[in-house]
N, C-alpha and C positions, 0 to 999 in steps of 0.2 A: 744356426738358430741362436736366439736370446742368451739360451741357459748356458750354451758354448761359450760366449764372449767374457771377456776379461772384467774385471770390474770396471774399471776406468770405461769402457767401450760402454757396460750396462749403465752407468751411472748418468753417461750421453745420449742412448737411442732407446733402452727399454721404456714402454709406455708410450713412445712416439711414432709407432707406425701405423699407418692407414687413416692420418688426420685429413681434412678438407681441402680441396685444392691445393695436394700436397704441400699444404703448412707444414713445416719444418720443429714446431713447438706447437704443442695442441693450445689450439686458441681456448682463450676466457668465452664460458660461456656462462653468460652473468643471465637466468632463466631461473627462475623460480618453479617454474610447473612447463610442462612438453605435452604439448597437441597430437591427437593422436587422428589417424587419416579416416579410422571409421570406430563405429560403436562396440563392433568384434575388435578389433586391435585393442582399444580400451580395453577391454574384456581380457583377454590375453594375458598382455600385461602388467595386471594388477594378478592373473591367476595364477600365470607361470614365473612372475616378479623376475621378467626378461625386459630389456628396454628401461629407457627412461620415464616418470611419471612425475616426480616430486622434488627436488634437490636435498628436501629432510632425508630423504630415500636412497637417492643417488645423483650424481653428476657426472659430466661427460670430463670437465677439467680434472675433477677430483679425482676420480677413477682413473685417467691416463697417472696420477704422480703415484697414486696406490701401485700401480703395474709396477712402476720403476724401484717402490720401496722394497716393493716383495723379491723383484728379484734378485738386488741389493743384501739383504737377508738372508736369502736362500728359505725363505717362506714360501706356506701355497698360498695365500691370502694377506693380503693388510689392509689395515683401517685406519682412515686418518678423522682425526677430532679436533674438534676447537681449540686445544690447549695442552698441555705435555699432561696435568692437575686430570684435565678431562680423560684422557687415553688409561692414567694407572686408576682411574677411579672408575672407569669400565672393565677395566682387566678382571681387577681385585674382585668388583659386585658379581661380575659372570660366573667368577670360580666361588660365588660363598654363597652362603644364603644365612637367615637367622639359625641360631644354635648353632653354626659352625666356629671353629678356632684357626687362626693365621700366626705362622711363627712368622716373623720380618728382621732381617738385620737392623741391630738398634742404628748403624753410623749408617744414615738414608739424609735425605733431603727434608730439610725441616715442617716441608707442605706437606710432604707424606706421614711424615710422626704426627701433626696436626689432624689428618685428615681420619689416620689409626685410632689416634687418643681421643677424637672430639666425635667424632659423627658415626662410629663403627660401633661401639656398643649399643647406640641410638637405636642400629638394627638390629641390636640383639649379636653382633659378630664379637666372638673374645679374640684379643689381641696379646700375642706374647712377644716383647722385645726381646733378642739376645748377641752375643756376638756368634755370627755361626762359623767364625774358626776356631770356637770352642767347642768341640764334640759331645761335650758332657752335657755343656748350656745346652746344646742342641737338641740334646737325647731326653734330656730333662725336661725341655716343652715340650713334646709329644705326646697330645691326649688321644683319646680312643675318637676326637668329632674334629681334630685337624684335620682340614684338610688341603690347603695350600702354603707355601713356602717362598716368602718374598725378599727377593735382592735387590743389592745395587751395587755394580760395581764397575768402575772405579766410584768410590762413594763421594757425597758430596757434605762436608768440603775438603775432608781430611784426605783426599784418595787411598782408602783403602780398597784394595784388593782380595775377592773372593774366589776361589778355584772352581770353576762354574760346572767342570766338567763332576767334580766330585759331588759337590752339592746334588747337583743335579741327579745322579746315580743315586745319594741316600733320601732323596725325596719319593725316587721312582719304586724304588724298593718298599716304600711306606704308603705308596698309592696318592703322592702329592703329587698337586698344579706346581709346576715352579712357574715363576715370573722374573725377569729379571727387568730393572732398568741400565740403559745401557747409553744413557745420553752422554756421557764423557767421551766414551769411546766412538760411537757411532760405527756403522755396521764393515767402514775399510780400517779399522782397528782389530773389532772384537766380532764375533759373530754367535751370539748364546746360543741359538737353536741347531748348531750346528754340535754343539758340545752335551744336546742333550734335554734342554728348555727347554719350556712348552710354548712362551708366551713371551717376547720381547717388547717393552715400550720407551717413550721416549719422546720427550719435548724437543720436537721439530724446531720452537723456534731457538733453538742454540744451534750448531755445530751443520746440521743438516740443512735448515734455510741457510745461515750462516753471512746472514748482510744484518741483522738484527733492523727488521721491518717485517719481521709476521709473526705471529702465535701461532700455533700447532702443534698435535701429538699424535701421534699413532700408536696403532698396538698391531704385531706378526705375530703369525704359528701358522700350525697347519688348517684350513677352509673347515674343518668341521670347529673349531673352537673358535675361528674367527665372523663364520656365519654370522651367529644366535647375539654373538655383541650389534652384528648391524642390525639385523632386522626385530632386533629386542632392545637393548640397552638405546642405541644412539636415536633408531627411529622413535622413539618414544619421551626419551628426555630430552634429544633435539641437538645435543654439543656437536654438531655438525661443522664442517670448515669452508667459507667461504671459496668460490672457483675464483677468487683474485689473489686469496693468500697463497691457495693450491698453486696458480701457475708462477708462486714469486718462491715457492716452496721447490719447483721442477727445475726451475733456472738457477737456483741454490745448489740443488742436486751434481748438476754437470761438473763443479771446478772442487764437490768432494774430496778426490782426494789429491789433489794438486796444494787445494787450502790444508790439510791437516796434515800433508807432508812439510808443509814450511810451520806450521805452529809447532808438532812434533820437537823439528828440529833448533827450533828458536825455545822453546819451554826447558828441551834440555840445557840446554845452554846458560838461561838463566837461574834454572833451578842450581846449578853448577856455581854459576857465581855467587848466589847467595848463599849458596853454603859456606861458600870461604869468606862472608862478611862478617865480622864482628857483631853488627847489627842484631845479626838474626841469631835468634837460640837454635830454631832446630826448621828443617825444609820437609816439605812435605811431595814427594813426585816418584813415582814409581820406576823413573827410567834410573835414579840413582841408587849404586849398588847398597846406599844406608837406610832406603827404604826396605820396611821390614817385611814388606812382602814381595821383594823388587824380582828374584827367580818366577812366583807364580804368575807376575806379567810377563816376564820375559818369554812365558810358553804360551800362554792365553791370548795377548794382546799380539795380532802378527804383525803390524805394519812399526810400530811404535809405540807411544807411552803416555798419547794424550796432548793438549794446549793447555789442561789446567795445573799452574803450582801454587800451593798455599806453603804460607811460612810465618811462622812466629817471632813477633819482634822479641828481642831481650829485651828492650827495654818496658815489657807491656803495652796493657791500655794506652798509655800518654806514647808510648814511641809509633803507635800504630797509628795513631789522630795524626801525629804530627806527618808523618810518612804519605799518608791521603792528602792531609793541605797540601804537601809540597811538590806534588805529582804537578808536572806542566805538560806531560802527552798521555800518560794513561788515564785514559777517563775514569774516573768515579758511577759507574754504573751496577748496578744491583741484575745484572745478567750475566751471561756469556755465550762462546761462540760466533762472535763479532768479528768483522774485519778489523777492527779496532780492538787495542787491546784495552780490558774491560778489570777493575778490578774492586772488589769491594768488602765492609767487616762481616763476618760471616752473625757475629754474636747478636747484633743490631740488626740486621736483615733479615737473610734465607732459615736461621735458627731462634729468632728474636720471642716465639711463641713460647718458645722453653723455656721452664725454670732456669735460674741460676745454678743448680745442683744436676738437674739434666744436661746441661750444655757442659756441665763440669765433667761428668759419669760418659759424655762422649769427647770429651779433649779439646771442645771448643773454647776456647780461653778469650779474655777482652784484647789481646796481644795477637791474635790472630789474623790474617789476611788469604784473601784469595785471588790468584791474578788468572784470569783468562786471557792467555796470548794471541793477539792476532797477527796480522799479515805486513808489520812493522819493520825495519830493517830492525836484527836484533840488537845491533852496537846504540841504534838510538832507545833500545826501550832497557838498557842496561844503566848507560848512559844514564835516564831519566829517575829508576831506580835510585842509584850512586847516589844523584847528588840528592834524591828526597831522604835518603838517610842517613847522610853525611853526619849532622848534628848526632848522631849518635854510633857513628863507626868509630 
């Protein structure tokens, strides 16, 4: 059965069995609304919400990648959304309502901080920042109307490292949702729900599509939490995923972890050399033993350590501008999980909403960079490196 098979095997066949004229990848079925053979059927399934009726509702493409993600996860359910923005802002609203409080790790993804500070008090949700490897910060946000507990880890862009299993444990004990985001790692890395989570989400289009030509997000857990987002949240405000993205989403799926085994192992590597450049003040990658939370990846993270390294020029601001102009193969893109390696300033971009004193209070500095490795030989993207920061080695 399915749940027998090795990842590599799920990552290939789950969600592909029993397609049409045994198609081999479940066809695009690009249907907006499904015809129903009689007025009872109608009936049916709008009652027993069995079958297809609507694509806001459900799809036959969508649904075969949802199979593939859950089993992937070790979920009983998954939902996939328009957008990674779309998934944690379904997560978050399922578990809160007005008058509640969310503690969140302050070093998250800068849409997220945006999305916490700008639109969640709007609904009346209080919002507490903190570092939650600080026990005390932690114990110190705790009001009597929290009631969820928000991760990310590996974080973006500094890759910090959170012990999921533990977290998780003192949220349970306090009768919190946890959530985690988990796009760095993606689920042949890291597996949250397995350590404890309630809720994992994650921008599809990095690591998961992984050809950087869709948008999508999903959110896992177990069918009773994952229900009430489809048939409430997504049916109603509509962030639904197209069945073209879905099937560019499934065919991404398949060479998982063949692709994160070679960025893995090329991100170590260059995280490696840039630590021994002059160039750079300090690296940022969890597979090196100077990262300061490198043991709790080494137990959390089973496959490896990630594609993403960020690293601080010494020379700052001006060494970081110059380091991007002189780039001739890593592209300049404001993403990642590319076959291409992807790199860009975190200050001016993915953080750029934040105060100068915010981005300060999380270590994002104008000297900052983030390189999302892809599928490059590594001596050429080393190579490329070198000589952009030769003028200041």
């Amino acid at each position: 059965m399915v749940k027998e098979w090795g990842f590599s095997t799920r990552a290939v066949h789950a969600g592909t069995e029993g397609q049409p004229e045994g198609a081999t990848n479940p066809p695009i079925v690009a249907s907006a609304g499904f015809a129903f053979d009689s007025a009872e059927e109608g009936f049916q399934r709008f009652a027993e919400g069995k079958g297809y009726v609507y694509s806001r509702y459900a799809n036959p493409t969508v649904r075969a990648v949802e199979v593939r993600l859950a089993s992937l996860e070790g979920a009983g359910e998954a939902l996939l959304c328009a957008s990674g923005m779309s998934a944690i802002a379904m997560a978050l609203l399922g578990s809160l309502q007005a008058g509640d409080h969310l503690i969140s790790e302050g070093s998250i993804y800068g849409g997220t901080i945006s999305l916490l500070g700008q639109l969640f008090p709007r609904l009346g949700i209080e919002v507490s920042l903190v570092d939650t490897l600080d026990r005390a910060q932690l114990e110190g946000a705790l009001r009597p109307n929290t009631k969820t507990l928000y991760l990310e880890t590996p974080g973006n862009p500094l890759l910090k490292i959170l012990p999921l299993k533990e977290l998780a444990a003192w949220a349970a004990d306090r009768g919190l949702v946890t959530i985690v985001d988990s796009t760095f790692a993606t689920p042949y890395l890291q597996r949250p729900l397995q350590l404890g989570c309630d809720l994992v989400v994650h921008s599809a289009t990095k690591f998961l599509g992984g050809h950087g030509d869709l948008t999508a997000g999903l959110v896992a857990g177990v069918r009773e939490r994952i229900e009430p987002l489809r048939t409430g949240w997504q049916r109603l405000f509509g962030p639904v995923l197209s069945p073209f993205e879905a099937f560019l989403l499934g065919r991404g799926l398949a060479t998982l972890p063949l692709r994160m085994e070679r960025c893995c192992a090329s991100a170590l590597a260059i995280a490696a050399f840039l630590e021994s450049s002059s160039a750079v003040g300090r690296v940022y990658y969890p597979g090196l033993p100077s990262h300061p939370q490198h043991a709790i990846a080494a137990r959390q993270m089973e496959k490896g350590f990630g594609g993403i390294v960020a690293f601080e020029m010494a020379s700052g601001f001006e060494g970081a501008v110059a380091t991007l102009d002189s780039l001739r193969l890593i592209s300049r893109v404001a993403s990642l999980g590319d076959t291409r390696s992807l790199i860009m300033h975190p200050a001016s971009s993915s953080h750029r909403l934040l105060s100068p004193a915010e981005r300060a209070a999380l270590g994002i500095g104008g000297g900052l960079l983030r390189l999302s490795v892809g599928l490059e030989e590594v001596e050429d993207l080393i190579g490329d490196l070198r000589q952009a920061m030769s003028s200041y080695s």
